[in-house]
N, C-alpha and C positions, 0 to 999 in steps of 0.2 A: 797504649792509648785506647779510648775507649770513645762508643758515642753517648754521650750525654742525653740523660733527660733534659736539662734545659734546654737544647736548641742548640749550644754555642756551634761553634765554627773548630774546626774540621766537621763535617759530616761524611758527605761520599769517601774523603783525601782521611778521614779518621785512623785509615793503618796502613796507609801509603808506605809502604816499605824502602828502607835506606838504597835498596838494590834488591835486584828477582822480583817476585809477583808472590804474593799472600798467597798460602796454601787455604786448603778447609778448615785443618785445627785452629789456624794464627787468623783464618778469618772466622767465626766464630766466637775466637777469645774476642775479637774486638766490636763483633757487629752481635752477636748472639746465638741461641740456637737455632736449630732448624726449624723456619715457620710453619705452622702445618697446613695441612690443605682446606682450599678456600673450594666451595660450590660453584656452581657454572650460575652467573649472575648473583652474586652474593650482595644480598643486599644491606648487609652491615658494611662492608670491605668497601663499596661501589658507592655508598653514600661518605664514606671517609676519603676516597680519594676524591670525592670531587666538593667536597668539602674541605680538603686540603687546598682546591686549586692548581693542582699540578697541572702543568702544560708541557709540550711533545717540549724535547731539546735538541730537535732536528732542524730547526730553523722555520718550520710553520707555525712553534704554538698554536695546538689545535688543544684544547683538553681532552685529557688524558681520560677522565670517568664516559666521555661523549664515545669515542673511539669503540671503549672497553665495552661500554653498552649494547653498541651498533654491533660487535662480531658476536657477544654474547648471546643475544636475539636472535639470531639469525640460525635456521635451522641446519642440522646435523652439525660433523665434527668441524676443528676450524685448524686454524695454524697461526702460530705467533712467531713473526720474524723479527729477531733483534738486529739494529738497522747498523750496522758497524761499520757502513763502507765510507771510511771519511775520504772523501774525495775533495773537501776544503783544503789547498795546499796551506792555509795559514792558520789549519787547527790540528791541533795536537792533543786532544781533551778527551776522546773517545780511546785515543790509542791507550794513552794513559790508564783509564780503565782497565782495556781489555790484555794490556801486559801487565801492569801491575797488579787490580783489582778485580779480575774475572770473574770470581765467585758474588759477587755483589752484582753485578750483570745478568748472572747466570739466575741467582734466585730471583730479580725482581721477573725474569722471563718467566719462571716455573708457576711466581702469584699470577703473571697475567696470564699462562697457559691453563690455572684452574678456572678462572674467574670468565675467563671468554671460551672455556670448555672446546679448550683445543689439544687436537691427540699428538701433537708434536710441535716442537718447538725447531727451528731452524737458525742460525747465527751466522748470519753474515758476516765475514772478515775479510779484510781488503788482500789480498793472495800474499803480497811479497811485507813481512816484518815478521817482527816479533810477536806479533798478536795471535798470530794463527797454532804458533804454539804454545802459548801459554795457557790458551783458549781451549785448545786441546786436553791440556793437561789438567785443566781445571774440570771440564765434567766426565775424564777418565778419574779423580778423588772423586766423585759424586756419585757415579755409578759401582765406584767400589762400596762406599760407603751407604749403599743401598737406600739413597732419596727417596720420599714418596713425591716423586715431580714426571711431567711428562716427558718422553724420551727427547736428546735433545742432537742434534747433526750440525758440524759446520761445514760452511760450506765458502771455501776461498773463491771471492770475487774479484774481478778486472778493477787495476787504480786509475780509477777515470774520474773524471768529475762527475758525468752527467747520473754513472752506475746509483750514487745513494738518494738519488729522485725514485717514491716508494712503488710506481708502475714498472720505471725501469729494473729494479731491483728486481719486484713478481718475474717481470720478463724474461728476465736470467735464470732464475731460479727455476723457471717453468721449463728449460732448455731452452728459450730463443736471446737472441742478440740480446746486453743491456741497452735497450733502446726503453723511452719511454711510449703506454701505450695512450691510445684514446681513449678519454674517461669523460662519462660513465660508461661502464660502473667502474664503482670504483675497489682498492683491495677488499676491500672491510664488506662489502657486497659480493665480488668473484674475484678470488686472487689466485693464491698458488693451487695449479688442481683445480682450477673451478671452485676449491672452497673459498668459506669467509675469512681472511685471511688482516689480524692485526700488527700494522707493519709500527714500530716505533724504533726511536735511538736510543742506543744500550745508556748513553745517561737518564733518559725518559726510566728506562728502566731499573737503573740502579737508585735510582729517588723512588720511584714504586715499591721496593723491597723494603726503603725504609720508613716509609709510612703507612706501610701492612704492619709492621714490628713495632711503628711510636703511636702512629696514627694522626690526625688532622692537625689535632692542636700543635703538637711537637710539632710539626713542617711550619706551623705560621709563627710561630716563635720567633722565628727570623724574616726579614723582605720587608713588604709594605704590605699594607692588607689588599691593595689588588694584584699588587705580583709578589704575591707569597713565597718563602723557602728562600735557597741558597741555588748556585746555578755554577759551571765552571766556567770559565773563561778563558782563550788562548791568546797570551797579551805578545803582541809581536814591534821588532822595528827596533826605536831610536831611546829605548828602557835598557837600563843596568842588567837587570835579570831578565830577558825575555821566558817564558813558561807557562803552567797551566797554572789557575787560580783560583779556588773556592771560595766565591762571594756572595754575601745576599743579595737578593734584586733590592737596590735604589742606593747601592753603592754610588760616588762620585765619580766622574772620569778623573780629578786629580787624585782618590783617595787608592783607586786604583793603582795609578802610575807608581803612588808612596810604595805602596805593597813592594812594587818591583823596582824599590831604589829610585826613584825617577827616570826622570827624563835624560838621556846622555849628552844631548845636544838642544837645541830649542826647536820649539816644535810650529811644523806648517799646518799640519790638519790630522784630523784621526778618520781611519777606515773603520767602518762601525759594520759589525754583519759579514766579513770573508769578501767575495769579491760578486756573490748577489747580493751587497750589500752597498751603502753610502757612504759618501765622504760629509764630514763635518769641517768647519773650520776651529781652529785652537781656540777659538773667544768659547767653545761648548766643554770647556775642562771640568765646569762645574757643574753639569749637568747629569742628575740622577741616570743613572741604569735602569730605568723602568720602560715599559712599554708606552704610557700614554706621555711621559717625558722625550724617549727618541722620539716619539710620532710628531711632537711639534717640530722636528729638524730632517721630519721624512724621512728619520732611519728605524732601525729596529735591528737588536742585536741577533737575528739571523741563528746563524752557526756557533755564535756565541768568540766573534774574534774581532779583536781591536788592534788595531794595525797603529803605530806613531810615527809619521811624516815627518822628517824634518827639513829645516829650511835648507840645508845644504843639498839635499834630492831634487831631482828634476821632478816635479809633477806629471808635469809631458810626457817622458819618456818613460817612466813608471806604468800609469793607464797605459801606452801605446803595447807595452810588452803584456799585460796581463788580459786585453782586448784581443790581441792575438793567438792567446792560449786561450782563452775563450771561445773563439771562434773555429779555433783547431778541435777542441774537448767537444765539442755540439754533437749531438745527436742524426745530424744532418738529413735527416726524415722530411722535412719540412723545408718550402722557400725560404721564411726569414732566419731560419738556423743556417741553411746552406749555403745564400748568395749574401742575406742581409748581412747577417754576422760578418763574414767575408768581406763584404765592403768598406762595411761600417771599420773594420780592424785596420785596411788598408787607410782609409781616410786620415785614422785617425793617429798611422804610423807616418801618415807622408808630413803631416805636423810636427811627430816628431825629430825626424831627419833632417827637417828646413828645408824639406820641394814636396810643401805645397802646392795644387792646382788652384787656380781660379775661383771662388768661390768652394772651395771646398771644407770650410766650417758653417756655413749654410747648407750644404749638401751632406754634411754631417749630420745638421740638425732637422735635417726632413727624413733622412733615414730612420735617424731616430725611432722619429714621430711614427714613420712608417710599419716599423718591426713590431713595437710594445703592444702585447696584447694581443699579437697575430700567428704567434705560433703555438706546435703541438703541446708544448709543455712550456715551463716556467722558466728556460734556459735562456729567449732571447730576453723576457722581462727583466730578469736579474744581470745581464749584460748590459741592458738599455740603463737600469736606476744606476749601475756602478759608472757607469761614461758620462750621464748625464746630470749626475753629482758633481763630476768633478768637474767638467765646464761651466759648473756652477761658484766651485768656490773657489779654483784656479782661475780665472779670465785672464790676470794679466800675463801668466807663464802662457796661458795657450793662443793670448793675441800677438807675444811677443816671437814663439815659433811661425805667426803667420806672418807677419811680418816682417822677421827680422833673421830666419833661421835659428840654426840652433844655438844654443846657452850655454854660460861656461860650468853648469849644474850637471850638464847631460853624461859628459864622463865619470861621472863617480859611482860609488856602491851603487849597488841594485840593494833596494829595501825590502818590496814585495815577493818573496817567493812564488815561482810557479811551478816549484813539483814539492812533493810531501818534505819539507825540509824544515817546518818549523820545530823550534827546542821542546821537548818536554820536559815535568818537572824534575 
């Protein structure tokens, strides 16, 4: 298989191997030759990618030519870190890459390492899997095969959630704890070394490699014309095939689900975004995959993972377990990471068990209020929107643990993963 001038589908997943990981030759036959090198701010390359529209796949959506710009600009050598630490326990899309398709990671690294004129490239990979060796092995063929690309180093990181947040990241890499730092400034201004350092997610970058090679139009070929391209997906839960998935943005949530067989059981709600992410309820099946589409339901696909609820699951007891691996993973730097979180997990465990205090879904919900927006980094935000989604579109399971104790729901499967255990393709 090959990628196609027209746009179709496979792209990134185009030589997804039956088993092992695409070498150089077998990636080449399928993706191309070696691209050649691009100028530090190249303004043909810089005006295609962000005429492409490409945006980060790390869960900010930031654009990608903006990013590239800002380390480009900026004087002396830089550094480009490929952001590999998936610390989403309910994504699997990155691993997928960097075990199976490394060299596609590896070269979009090498375009952004010309293009923001940085003298080394660095790869982050989460310490314990398969990643770290195949990652390995892919730019030992590259250095044999004598690239003209920047040198390139991995470097195995701690499997923590908060690690692939891109200060904490610098921080690690810099030698001190993966904690996140206080920004400004920010990497892209002083990162690794005091240099300008462009931190993105190896899918950010494996779409970069290939619209250095098709260019703008080829990426818009597919999506909608405001969220251009194709995107992967980690579809998890109450699905036939749970797995990774290459789709265009404005994909349906039901056309989705077809992909993977449907639905196994009937469904309560969809987690939209990993677990900084929203709950929707099942009436949103039909709702585009786009960005200004979630934003009317207050979500956004995040990490790029969609979790399916079903009605046999406890709600309660779900949120309560992934609230507390939340609150464990924090940063603990700051008040609302440290005691908020803390409490907030407790509150929201003592619902789930049926010993409830007093008022304590009121005292839930001034926590809430209290934490969002008030800490070092983005860790309680994204704990507050996942709790307080789901008090939104659960009421009756969580007024029924306040009142009534627990539900004949609460002993069954666990849905949610809280350590790296979702399926890959």
């Amino acid at each position: 298989m090959s990628v196609g001038v027209n746009g179709s589908l496979p792209r990134l997943l185009a030589g997804l191997p039956d088993k092992g990981y695409l070498s150089l030759l077998h990636h080449q036959e399928v993706y191309g030759d070696p691209l050649p090198r691009f100028g530090r701010a190249n303004p043909d390359l810089l005006a295609s990618i962000a005429e492409a529209g490409l945006r980060g796949r790390g869960g900010a959506s930031f654009p990608t030519a903006i990013k590239l710009r800002a380390v480009a600009s900026a004087s002396g050598p830089a550094f480009v870190v490929a952001n590999g630490a998936e610390g989403e326990p309910g994504s699997a899309k990155d691993r997928v890459l960097l075990e199976a398709l490394p060299h596609l990671v590896l070269e979009g690294a090498a375009v952004a390492a010309d293009v923001a004129g940085a003298s080394e490239i660095l790869v982050a990979v989460t310490e314990r899997g398969l990643a770290v060796e195949t990652t390995e092995r892919a730019m030992a063929e590259r250095h044999a095969a004598r690239l003209r690309e920047a040198p390139m180093r991995l470097v195995p990181v701690p499997n923590r959630y908060i690690v692939g947040e891109e200060s904490a990241l610098v921080h690690y890499l810099d030698g001190g704890p993966a904690k996140p730092r206080f920004v400004p400034p920010r990497p892209y201004e002083r990162g690794v070394g005091g240099r300008p350092t462009l931190v993105q997610n190896v899918e950010t970058l494996a779409h970069l490699a290939l619209v250095a090679r098709h260019g703008a139009e080829w990426f818009r070929q597919v999506g909608v014309p405001e969220d251009p391209g194709s995107l992967l997906i980690t579809l998890g839960g109450a699905v036939a095939h749970p797995a990774v998935y290459e789709v265009e943005h404005g994909i349906r949530l039901g056309e989705l689900l077809r992909l993977a067989g449907s639905a196994t059981e009937p469904i309560r709600a969809f987690l939209i975004g990993g677990y900084f992410g929203t709950w929707v309820p099942r009436e949103a099946v039909d709702t585009p995959l786009t960005e200004q589409d979630l934003a009317g339901l207050g979500a956004a696909l995040g990490s790029g993972v969609v979790m399916v609820l079903p009605t046999s699951a406890c709600p309660v007891a779900e949120v309560a377990r992934v609230s507390a691996y939340l609150a464990e993973q924090s940063a603990r730097q700051c008040g609302p990471c440290l005691h908020g979180l803390a409490s907030i997990a407790q509150a929201v465990g003592a619902l789930a068990s049926g010993r409830p205090w007093r008022g304590s879904q009121l005292q839930l919900l001034r926590w809430l209020g209290d934490v969002e927006g008030r800490g070092a980094c983005h860790h309680p935000n994204g704990a507050v929107r996942f709790i307080a989604s789901a008090l939104d579109v659960f009421p009756e399971e969580f007024n029924h643990h306040a009142r009534r104790g627990r539900c004949d729901r609460c002993a069954g499967r666990a849905w949610l993963p809280i350590t790296g255990s979702a399926q890959p393709v």
